[in-house]
Structure formats: structure tokens, C-alpha cells
C-alpha positions in Angstrom: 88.2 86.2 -9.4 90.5 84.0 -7.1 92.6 87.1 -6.6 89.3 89.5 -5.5 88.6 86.8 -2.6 92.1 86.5 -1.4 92.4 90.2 -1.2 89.0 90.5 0.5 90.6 88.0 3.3 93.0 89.6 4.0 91.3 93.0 4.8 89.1 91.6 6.8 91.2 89.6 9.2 93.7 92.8 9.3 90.5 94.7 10.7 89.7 92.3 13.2 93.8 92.3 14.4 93.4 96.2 14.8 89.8 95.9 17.1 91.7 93.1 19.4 95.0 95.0 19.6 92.6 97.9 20.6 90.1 95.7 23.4 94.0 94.7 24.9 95.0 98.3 25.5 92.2 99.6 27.3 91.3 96.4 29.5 94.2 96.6 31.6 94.2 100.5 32.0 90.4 100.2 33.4 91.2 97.6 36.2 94.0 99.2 37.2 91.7 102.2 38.1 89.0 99.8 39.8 92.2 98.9 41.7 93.2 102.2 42.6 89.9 102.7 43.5 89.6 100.5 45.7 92.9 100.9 47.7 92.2 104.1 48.4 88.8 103.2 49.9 90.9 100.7 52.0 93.1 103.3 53.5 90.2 105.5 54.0 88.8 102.9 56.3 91.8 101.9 58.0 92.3 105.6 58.9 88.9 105.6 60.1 89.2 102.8 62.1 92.1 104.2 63.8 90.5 108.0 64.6 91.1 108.7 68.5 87.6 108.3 70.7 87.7 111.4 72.6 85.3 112.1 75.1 85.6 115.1 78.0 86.2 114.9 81.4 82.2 114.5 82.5 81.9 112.2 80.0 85.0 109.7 81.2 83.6 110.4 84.7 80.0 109.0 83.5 81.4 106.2 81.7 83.6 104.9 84.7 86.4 104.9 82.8 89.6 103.9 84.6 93.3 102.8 83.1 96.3 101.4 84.3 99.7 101.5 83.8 100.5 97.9 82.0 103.3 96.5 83.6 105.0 93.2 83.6 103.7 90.8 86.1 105.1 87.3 87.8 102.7 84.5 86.3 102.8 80.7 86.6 100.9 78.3 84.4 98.1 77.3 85.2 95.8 74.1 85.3 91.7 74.7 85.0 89.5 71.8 86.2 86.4 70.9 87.2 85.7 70.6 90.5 83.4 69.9 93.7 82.6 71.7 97.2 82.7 69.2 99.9 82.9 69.5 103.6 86.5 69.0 105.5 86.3 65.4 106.3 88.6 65.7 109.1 86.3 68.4 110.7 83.4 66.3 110.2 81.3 64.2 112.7 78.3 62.0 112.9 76.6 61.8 116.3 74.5 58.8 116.9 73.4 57.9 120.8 75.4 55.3 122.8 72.4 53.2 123.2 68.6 52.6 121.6 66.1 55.4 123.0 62.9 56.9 121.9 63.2 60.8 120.7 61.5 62.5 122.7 63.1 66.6 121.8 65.0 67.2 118.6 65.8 71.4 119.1 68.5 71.8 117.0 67.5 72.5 113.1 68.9 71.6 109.8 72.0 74.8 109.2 72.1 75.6 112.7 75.3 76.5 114.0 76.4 75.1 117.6 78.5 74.9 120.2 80.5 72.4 121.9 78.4 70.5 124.1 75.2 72.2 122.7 72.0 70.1 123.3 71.1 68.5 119.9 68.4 66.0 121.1 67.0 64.0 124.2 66.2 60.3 124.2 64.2 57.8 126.9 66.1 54.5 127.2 64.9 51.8 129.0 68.5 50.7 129.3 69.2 54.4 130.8 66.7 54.0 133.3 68.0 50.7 134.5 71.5 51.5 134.3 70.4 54.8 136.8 68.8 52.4 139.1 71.9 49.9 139.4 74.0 52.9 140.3 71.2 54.7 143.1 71.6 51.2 144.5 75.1 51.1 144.2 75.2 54.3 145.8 72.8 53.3 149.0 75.4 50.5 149.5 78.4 52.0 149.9 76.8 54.5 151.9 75.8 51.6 154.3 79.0 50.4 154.0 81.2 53.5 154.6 79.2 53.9 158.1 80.0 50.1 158.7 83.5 50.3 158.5 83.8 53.8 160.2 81.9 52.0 163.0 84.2 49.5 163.0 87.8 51.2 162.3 86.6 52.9 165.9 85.4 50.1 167.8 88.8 48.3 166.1 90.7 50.9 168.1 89.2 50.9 171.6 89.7 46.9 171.4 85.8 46.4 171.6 86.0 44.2 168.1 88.4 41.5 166.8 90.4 42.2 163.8 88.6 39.9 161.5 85.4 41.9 162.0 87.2 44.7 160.8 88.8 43.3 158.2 85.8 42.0 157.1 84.2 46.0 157.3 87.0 47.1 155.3 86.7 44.6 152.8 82.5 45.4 152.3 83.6 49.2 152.2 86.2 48.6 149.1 83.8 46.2 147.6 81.0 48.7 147.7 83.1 51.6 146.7 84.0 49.3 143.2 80.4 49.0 142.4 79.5 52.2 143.1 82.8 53.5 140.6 81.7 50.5 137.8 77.7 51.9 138.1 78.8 55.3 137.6 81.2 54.6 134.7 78.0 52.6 133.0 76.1 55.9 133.1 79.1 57.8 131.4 79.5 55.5 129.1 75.7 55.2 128.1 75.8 58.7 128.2 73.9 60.2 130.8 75.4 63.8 131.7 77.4 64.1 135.0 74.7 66.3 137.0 72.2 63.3 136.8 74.6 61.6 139.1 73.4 63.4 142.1 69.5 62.6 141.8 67.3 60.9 143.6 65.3 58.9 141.9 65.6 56.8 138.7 65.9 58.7 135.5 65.9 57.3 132.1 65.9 60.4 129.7 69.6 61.6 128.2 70.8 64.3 126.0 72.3 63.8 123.0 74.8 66.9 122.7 77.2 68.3 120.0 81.0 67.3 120.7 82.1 70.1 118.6 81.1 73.6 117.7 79.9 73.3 113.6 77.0 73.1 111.7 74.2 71.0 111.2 73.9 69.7 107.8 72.3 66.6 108.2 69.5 65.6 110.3 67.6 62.2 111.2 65.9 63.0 114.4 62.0 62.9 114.0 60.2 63.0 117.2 58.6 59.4 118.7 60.6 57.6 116.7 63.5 55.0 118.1 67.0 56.2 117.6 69.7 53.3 117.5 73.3 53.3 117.7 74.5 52.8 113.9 72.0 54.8 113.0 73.6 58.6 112.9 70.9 61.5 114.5 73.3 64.6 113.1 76.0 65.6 111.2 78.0 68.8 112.2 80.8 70.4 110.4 83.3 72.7 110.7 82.4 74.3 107.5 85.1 77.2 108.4 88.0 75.3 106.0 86.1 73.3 103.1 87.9 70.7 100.5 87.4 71.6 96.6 88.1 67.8 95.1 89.4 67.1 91.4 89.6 64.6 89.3 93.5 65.1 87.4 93.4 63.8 83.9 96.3 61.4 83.6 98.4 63.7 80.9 97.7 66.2 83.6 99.1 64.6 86.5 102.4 66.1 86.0 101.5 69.8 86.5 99.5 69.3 89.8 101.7 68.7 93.0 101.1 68.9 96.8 101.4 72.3 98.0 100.6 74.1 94.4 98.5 77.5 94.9 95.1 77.3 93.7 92.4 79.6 93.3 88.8 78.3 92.7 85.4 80.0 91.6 81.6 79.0 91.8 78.9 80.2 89.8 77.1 82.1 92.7 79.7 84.4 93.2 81.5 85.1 90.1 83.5 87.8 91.1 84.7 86.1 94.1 87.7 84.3 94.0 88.8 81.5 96.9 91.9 81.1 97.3 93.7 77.8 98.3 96.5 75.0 98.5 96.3 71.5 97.2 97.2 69.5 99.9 96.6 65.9 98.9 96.7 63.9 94.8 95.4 60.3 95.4 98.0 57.7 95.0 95.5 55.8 92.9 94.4 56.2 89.9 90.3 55.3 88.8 90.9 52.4 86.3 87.6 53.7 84.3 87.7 57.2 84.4 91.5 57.5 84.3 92.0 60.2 86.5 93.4 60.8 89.6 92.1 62.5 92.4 93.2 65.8 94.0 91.9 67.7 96.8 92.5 71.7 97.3 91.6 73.0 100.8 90.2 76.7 100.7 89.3 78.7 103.5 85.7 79.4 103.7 85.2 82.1 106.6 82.8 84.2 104.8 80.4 80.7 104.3 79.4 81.9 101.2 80.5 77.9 99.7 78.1 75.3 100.4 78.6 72.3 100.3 77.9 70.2 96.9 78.3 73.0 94.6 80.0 72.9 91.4 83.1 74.7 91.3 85.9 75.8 88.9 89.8 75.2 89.9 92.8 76.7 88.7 95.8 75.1 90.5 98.9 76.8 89.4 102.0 75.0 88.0 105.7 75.5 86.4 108.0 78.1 87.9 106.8 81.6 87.4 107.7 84.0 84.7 107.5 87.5 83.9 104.4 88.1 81.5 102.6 91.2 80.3 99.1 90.9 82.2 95.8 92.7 81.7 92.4 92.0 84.0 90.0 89.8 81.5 87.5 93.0 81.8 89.8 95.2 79.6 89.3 93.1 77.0 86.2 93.3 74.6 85.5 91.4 71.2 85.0 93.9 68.3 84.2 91.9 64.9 85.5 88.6 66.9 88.8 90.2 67.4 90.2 91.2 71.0 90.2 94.6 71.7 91.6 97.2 74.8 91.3 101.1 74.4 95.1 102.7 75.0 95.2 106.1 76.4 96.6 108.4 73.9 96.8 111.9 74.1 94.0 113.5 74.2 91.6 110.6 73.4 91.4 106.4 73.3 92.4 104.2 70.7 91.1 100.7 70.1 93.5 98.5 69.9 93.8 94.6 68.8 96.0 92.9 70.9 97.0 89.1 70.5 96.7 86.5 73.6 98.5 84.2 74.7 96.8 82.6 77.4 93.6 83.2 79.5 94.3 82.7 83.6 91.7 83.2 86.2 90.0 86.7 85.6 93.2 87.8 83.8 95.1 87.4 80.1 98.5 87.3 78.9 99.2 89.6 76.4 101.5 88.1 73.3 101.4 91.0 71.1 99.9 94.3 70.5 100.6 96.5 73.3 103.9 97.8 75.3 105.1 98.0 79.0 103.9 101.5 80.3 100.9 102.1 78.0 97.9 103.7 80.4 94.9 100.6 79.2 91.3 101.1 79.9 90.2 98.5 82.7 87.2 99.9 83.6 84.7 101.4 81.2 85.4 99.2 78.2 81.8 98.7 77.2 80.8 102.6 76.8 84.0 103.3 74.8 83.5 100.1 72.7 79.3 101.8 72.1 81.1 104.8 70.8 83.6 102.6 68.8 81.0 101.1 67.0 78.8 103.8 66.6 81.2 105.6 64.7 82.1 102.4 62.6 78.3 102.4 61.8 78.1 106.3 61.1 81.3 106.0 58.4 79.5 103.2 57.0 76.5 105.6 55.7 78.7 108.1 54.8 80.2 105.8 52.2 
């Protein structure tokens, strides 16, 4: 009986040896084909991917498509900062009258541009009118005096009058002719223009007058109201030349240096691009902040930058070096990786390229493309519609 079981054992776990040895054989031949499988679908798509875009010539000419030639190009690195428009201080002035006066005309209006000289305002000043009186009388006295001494520089000749009269005519004349020269220099000085020297009567109105050509971008003047001395009417500024000022991270410092080309961009004009130079970093550095300032001055003969606005800066730095370059529109993001279509043959391929670095409205290419290859620059977006489209298209036929 013993025997029977033993020999009933050992059937049964021979069986079960032969169904494993059987499950191990055919396991690994099925994966391998799921394998297979699925590397070949992989190629498939990567061929896909890399099928030619071709379009005809009316077609390229709708699409604006345009390439260049890429080419190695002389690049410097580059710093990118924050920045700020502000007016040229040194082109800058704040007019304010000589003396207190009541406003009587304000013509010139907030973002006007003037001359030299240009009437801004006219004030009524008590102390105008008085000094204007001094210097009529002034005037009526030397006149008196000048005939005086003529009178007696001729009598002093025929012998009709001692010499002490005339001495004492001459003296009067030179005494009048001071007062007359002190009154009329108080009237410059208060400002009163030179034509109201030659009135009549009393005047006690004065213009207040640009003393350089600019514009007007502040204004204080309201009519009736009484203007003082340290109390500024109008600002003008030569707007033509404008500062961009920085503030230069510490760790930064060492990349920005006086006379460094910069280029800077506003938001307003995005595709406009102002060139400049940096022409002064502060010699002081903000305790709290820890940066130091730096100022770029740009020419602004267009006036398209206002002052205040916010701006971007890239100040180069380094000593230049030959780079592959491409203009930032040839590139284009296809499944978050960067993309440029390369002219070949008879079609375009999209291409992922590598960067290195992103400079103002350009990249550096680090990989992915060769010197001489004919890139698309303009265009990108209708040839990346009819990349994607065929993506999409493949997609369903799978």
C-alpha cells in the first residue's frame, strides 16, 4: 500500500515538472514578439517624423517663407537686466522766476516742444514794477546830467566857468551814468527782457521763457496763482539722448564696464531695438539692495521712449567669439523641444536643434545644425501647422 502512494507521488510531481518546463519555453518566445512589435512601430514613427514637408512654389510664397544661409557670427556675452527710462539729467532744466509774481499767461502745454527763448509764462511782480521805476528815474537823471556836463565841458572851454564847476558836472554825469548801469542790471537780473528797457512808463509784467530748446514734461503754472522762486514753473528736456538706469547685482558687477555696448527693449515696441553705451557704474554700492547702479545712454531720435517706462537691458560683456547664430523667430517649440525647418531638396525638414544661449532677439546654436544649411526664418509657424497636422493624421492611421 505504501508502495501504491509513493508511486502515485512521483507521477504526479513529474507531470507538473513537464507543464512548467513547457509555461518557460513559450513565455519568453511571446515577449520577444511584443518586442519586436513594438520596435518596429518605433521606427515607423521616427521615419514618420522625419518625412520632408513639401509645399509648391505658391504655397512657400503664401506662407512667407524665407531662409538663410547659417553662418557663423561674432557674439559676446551678454548681461540681461531690468531697467528704467529716465530723462538725461545733464539735458535737463527746471525754470522757476527770479522773483515772486502772480501768473497771469501760462501758453506753453504739458509735451510741448520749444525753442530756446520760447515764451513759457508771464508774471506781474510788484518788485518788477518798482525795480522798472528805479531805472526810468535812473534814466531821467542821467539824461539831466549828460546835458549838464555837456553844458559845462563847453562853457569850461570858452573860460566862462571855473574848473571846479566842471569838475563837479563831470563827477554828477559819472555818478548818474553808475545808477543808470546798476538799475538796468537789477532789471536783467529780475528778469525783465531787454526791449522793456526802452519804455516809457512803469511796467511790472515779465516773461518767463525757455533757456533751452526741449520738451515740457512738467508743469506748475496755474493761472492767478503766485509763482515763487524755489518753487519750479516747468521742466524741459532734451528728450533727444535718454539714460536707461540699472541696478548691477553684486556677482554681476564684474561683467558690466564703462563703455560696454548695450542694447535695450520696452514693451511698447517689441520689435524695436535701442541701441546704446554704458557710460557710467556707480562707485557705491546700495547697502540694502546690494546692487550697484549703472546707467546706459541710448539715443532716442525717433521719441518713441518716454520717460518712466520699464525697460529691458542687455549690456554686452567678455571678448567676442565666433558662434553659430539664428534670429529667435526661426525657432518654434514642437512637444517642448526647439525646432527650425532646414531646406532640403525639394521640401523642409524639422529639425531639433540644442541651445546654448538666448541673446537679444537671437540664439546660439550648440548642436543640431551645420554652417551653410539654408534655415527657415520666416514662415516658421505655417510649416510647424503642417508639421503637426501630419503628426496628427499618422496618429489615426495607427
Amino acid at each position: 500500500m505504501l508502495n501504491s502512494i509513493n508511486r502515485f507521488a512521483l507521477l504526479a510531481f513529474s507531470a507538473l515538472a513537464l507543464a512548467l518546463a513547457g509555461c518557460s519555453e513559450t513565455a519568453p518566445t511571446a515577449v520577444a514578439e511584443k518586442t519586436v512589435a513594438k520596435d518596429e512601430k518605433h521606427e515607423g514613427d521616427e521615419h514618420g517624423n522625419e518625412a520632408l514637408i513639401k509645399l509648391s512654389p505658391d504655397e512657400i510664397q503664401r506662407a512667407g517663407i524665407r531662409t538663410e544661409a547659417l553662418e557663423e557670427k561674432e557674439v559676446r556675452d551678454e548681461l540681461t537686466v531690468t531697467a528704467t527710462v529716465q530723462p538725461n539729467q545733464d539735458a535737463i532744466v527746471r525754470i522757476a522766476p527770479r522773483i515772486s509774481g502772480r501768473i497771469m499767461q501760462a501758453p506753453a502745454r504739458l509735451g510741448d516742444i520749444v525753442k530756446a527763448g520760447q515764451l513759457l509764462a508771464t508774471l506781474d511782480s510788484l518788485e518788477m514794477g518798482e525795480a522798472h521805476s528805479a531805472y526810468l528815474q535812473a534814466m531821467s537823471e542821467f539824461r539831466l546830467a549828460a546835458a549838464a556836463f555837456e553844458r559845462a565841458e563847453r562853457l569850461h572851454a570858452e573860460q566862462v566857468i571855473p574848473s571846479k564847476d566842471y569838475q563837479r558836472a563831470r563827477a554828477e554825469h559819472e555818478k548818474a551814468r553808475a545808477q543808470l548801469a546798476s538799475a538796468e542790471n537789477r532789471l536783467r537780473l529780475l528778469g525783465a527782457p531787454a526791449n522793456s528797457l526802452s519804455g516809457k512808463s512803469a511796467v511790472s509784467t515779465f516773461p518767463l521763457t525757455a533757456p533751452r530748446s526741449g520738451t515740457v514734461i512738467e508743469k506748475q503754472a496755474r493761472l492767478g496763482e503766485l509763482a515763487k522762486p524755489d518753487e519750479p514753473l516747468f521742466t524741459v528736456a532734451d528728450l533727444s539722448t535718454l539714460w536707461i538706469e540699472a541696478d548691477i547685482a553684486e556677482k554681476d558687477l564684474v561683467r558690466v564696464r564703462k563703455g560696454a555696448q548695450a542694447n535695450t527693449t520696452v514693451a511698447a515696441y517689441p520689435d524695436e531695438i535701442f541701441p546704446g553705451k554704458v557710460t557710467y557704474v556707480g562707485a557705491v554700492m546700495d547697502k540694502e539692495t546690494r546692487t550697484i547702479r549703472a546707467r546706459i545712454e541710448v539715443p532716442n531720435a525717433k521719441g518713441l521712449l518716454k520717460p518712466d517706462m520699464f525697460a529691458t537691458a542687455t549690456i554686452s560683456s567678455g571678448s567676442p567669439r565666433k558662434a553659430l547664430m539664428l534670429p529667435g523667430s526661426a525657432v518654434t517649440l514642437i512637444q517642448g523641444i526647439p525646432v527650425v525647418f532646414v531646406e532640403e531638396g525639394e521640401g523642409f525638414e524639422a529639425r531639433p536643434i540644442e541651445i546654448a544661449e538666448r541673446l537679444t532677439n537671437r540664439v546660439v546654436v550648440k548642436s543640431g545644425l551645420k554652417s551653410g544649411e539654408l534655415v527657415v526664418v520666416e514662415g516658421v509657424y505655417a510649416l510647424k501647422a503642417r508639421q503637426l497636422k501630419s503628426q496628427i493624421g499618422e496618429g489615426h492611421a495607427h
